[in-house]
N, C-alpha and C positions, 0 to 999 in steps of 0.2 A: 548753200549751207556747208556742205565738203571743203569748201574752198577756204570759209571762213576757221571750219574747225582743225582745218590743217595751218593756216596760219596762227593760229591760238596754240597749236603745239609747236610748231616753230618759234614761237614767241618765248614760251615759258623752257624751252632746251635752251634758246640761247642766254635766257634771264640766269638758269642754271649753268651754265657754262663759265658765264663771267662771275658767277658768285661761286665758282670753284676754283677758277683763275686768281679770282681775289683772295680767297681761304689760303689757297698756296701759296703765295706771296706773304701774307699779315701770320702766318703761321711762324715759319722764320726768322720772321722780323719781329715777332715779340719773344722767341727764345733765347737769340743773340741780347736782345734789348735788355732780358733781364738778367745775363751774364754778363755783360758791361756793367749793370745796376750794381750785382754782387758785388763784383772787383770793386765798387766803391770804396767798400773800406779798407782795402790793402793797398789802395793807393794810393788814401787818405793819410793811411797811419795813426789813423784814432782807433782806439781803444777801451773799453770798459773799466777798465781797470783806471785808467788815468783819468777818466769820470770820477769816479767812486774814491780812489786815494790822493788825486793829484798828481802835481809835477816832481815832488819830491818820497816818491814811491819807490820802495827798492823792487830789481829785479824779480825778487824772489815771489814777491805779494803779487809782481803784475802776472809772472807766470803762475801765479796759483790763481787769480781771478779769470783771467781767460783762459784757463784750464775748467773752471768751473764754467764756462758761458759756451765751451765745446771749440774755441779758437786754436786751440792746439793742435786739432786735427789736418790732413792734408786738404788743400785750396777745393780739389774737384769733389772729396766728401761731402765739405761742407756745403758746397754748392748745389751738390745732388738733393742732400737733406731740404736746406731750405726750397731749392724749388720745387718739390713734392709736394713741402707745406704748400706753398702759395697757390699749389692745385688744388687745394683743398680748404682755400680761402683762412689763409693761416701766414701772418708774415714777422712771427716773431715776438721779443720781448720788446721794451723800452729799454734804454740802457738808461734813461734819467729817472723813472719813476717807477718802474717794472711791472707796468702795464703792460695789456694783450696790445699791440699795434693795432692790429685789424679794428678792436674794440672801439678806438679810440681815433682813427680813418673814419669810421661807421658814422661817429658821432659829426666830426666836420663834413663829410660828405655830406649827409643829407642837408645842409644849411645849404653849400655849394651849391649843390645841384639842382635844391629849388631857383637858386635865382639864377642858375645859367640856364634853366629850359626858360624861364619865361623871359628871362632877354633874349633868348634865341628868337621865340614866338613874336615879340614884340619887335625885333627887329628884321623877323624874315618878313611882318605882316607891314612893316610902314618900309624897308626895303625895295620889297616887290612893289605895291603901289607906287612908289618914289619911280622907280626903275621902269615899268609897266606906261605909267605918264608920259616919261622924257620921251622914250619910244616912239608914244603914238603922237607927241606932239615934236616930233624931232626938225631942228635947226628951228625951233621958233623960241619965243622968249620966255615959255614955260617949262621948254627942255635947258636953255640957260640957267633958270633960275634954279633950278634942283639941280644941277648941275654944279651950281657956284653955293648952294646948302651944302650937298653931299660932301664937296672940297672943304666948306668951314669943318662940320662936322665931323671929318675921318682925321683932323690934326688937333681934336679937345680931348685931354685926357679925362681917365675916369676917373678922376678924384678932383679934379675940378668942378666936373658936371655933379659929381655927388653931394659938395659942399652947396653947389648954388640950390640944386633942388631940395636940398634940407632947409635952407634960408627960405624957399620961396614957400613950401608945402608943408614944412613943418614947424619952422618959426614962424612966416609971415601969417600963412592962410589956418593954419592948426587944424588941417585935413588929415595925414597922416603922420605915423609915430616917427621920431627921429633917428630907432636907433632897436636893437634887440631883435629877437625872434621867436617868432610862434609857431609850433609843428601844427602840419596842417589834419593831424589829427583832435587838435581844440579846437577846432574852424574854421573853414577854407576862407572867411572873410576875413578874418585875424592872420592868419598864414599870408593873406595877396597884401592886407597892407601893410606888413613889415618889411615885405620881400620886394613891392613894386617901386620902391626908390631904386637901390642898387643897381636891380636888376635893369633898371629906367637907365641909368649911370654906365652901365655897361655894354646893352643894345646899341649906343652909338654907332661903335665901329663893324656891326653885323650891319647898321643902316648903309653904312657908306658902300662896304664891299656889296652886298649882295646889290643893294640898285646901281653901282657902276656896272659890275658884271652881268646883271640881268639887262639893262641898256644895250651892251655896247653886243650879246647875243643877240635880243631880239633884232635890233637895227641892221645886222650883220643877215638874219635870218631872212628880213625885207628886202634885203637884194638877190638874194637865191631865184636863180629862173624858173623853179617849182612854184614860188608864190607870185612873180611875176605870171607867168601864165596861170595862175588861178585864178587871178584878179582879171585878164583879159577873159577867162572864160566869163565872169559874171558872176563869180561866188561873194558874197555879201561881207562885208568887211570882218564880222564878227566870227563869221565860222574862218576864212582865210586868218584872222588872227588864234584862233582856239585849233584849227588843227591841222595847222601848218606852221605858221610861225612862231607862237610858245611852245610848241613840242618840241623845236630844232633850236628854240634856243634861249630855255631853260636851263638847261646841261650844266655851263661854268659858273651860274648861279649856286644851284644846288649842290655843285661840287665845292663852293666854300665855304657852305656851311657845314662838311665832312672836318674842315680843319678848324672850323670857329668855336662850335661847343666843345672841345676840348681844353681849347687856350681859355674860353670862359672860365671854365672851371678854376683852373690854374692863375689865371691872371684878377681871380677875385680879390685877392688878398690884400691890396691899398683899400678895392671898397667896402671889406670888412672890416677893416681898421676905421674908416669912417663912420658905419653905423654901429660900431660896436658887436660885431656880431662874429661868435669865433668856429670859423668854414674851416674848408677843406685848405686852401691856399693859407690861410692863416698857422696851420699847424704844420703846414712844409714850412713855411719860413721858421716858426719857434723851432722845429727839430732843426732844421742847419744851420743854424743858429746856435742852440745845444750843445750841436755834435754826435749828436743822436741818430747812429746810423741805420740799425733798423726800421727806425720810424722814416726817415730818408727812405730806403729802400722800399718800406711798402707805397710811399706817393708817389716815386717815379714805378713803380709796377703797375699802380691804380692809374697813373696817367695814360702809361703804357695802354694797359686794358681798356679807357674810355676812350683813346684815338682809334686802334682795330677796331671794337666795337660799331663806335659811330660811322667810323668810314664803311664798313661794311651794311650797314642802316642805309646809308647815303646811296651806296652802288644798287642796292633792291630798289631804291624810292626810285632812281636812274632808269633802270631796266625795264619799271614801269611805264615812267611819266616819257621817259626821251631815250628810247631804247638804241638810237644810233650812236648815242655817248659813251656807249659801253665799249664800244671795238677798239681793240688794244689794249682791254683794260687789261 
């Protein structure tokens, strides 16, 4: 019992250690990130003022409009000020409509981010069984066959896949709705079936990465002379695969979905223009599109925020499930 409950504190120092490792790192790297963000618009060259008056605006108006919007001030002010706000979940005006940014983030996020968890979910859950399969039936014709799926499927875009499943589920079969969206506080049933096209549309490429990469671990993991001599010992195929060789090689699995629900998020934006439905992606594109820098600025900060965030989700789950993946993090 000593023995076990000093490895349970060894365990949890070192789960803490790399998730301090990791903090120091993501800490950095989202301060610079949002000081690059800022300089956006001095190296843009856009303006408020030539929003609001146009290209034939005299000097005078534009230095009195960006005197009014606090542009006048020195580069490192201004940069102080706003990044305070943005500690304090505050990113600003609209320069198009003079909306709260944040408000108006708030509203496309929540659409975004229901259908990138449940493409995550949907593609980590057919993924790993895809991946999980090739493995255990590896060089035979069932490890070919999802193998030569996985390749069709990781080169179909998602706005392909979205139009056929609207054709098929929505025109053809008149199962689910085409197009819009329901907060899942009117229904979680009405919420899953707005949301399970897109989201369907999007899991694709979570399918392909994650079962290549959970393959080509666990097959990697089947040749380690640790599972080799488990299996000479007589351990039972089922426990030698549960705790031995998915725990060793799970890892570059799990570490892709640190960079997939982000790009989700962000790469929604064709399949909300498909269903009609106006996300988080959908209003990055109208604002640079616009010219609308702060609204700009708050998506790449928000983007910012959901990659630390996740990655650092990912490295706990890590620490847990495959605690040797963590060394060097």
């Amino acid at each position: 019992m000593a023995g076990d409950l000093a490895r349970g504190r060894a365990g949890v120092g070192g789960l803490l250690s790399a998730l301090g490792r990791s903090v120091a790192i993501f800490v950095p790297v989202f301060f610079v990130a949002t000081f690059v963000t800022f300089a956006l618009r001095a190296m843009s060259g856009l303006s408020p003022a030539r929003l609001q008056l146009g290209e034939d605006a005299t000097p005078e108006a534009i230095a009195n409009i960006e005197s009014q919007w606090g542009l006048d001030r020195p580069f490192l002010t201004q940069y102080w000020d706003w990044f305070t706000d943005v500690l304090h979940g505050q990113f600003g005006t609209s320069w198009v409509n003079g909306a709260d940014v944040a408000t108006l983030i708030g509203l496309g996020l929540g659409v975004s981010l229901s259908i990138a968890l449940v493409a995550l979910v949907l593609g980590t859950l057919i993924g790993f069984t895809l991946g999980t399969v090739a493995a255990l039936r590896r060089t035979t014709w069932v490890d070919r066959a999802i193998t030569g799926f996985v390749t069709v499927v990781s080169v179909m875009p998602a706005f392909v896949v979205g139009i056929v499943l609207v054709e098929i589920f929505a025109v053809g079969l008149d199962l689910l709705p085409s197009g819009g969206y329901v907060p899942a506080t009117e229904g979680f049933g009405l919420w899953l079936a707005h949301i399970i096209l897109p989201a369907l549309a999007l899991s694709f490429d979570v399918v392909a990465d994650v079962a290549r990469q959970l393959r080509t671990g666990l097959v990697s993991a089947y040749r380690e002379n640790y599972v080799v001599g488990a299996v000479v010992r007589g351990l039972s195929p089922r426990r030698v695969f549960f705790r031995h060789v998915l725990r060793n090689g799970i890892g570059p699995a799990l570490a892709t979905l640190g960079i997939k629900f982000p790009s989700l998020v962000g790469a929604s934006v064709v399949t909300e223009w498909i269903f009609g439905l106006q996300g988080f992606g959908r209003f990055a594109n109208d604002s640079a599109q616009a010219g609308d820098v702060p609204a700009v600025q708050g998506v790449l900060v928000v983007s910012v925020a959901l990659v630390v965030t996740f990655n650092l989700i990912v490295n706990v789950v890590l620490g847990r499930v495959a605690p040797a993946s963590l060394r060097g993090v």
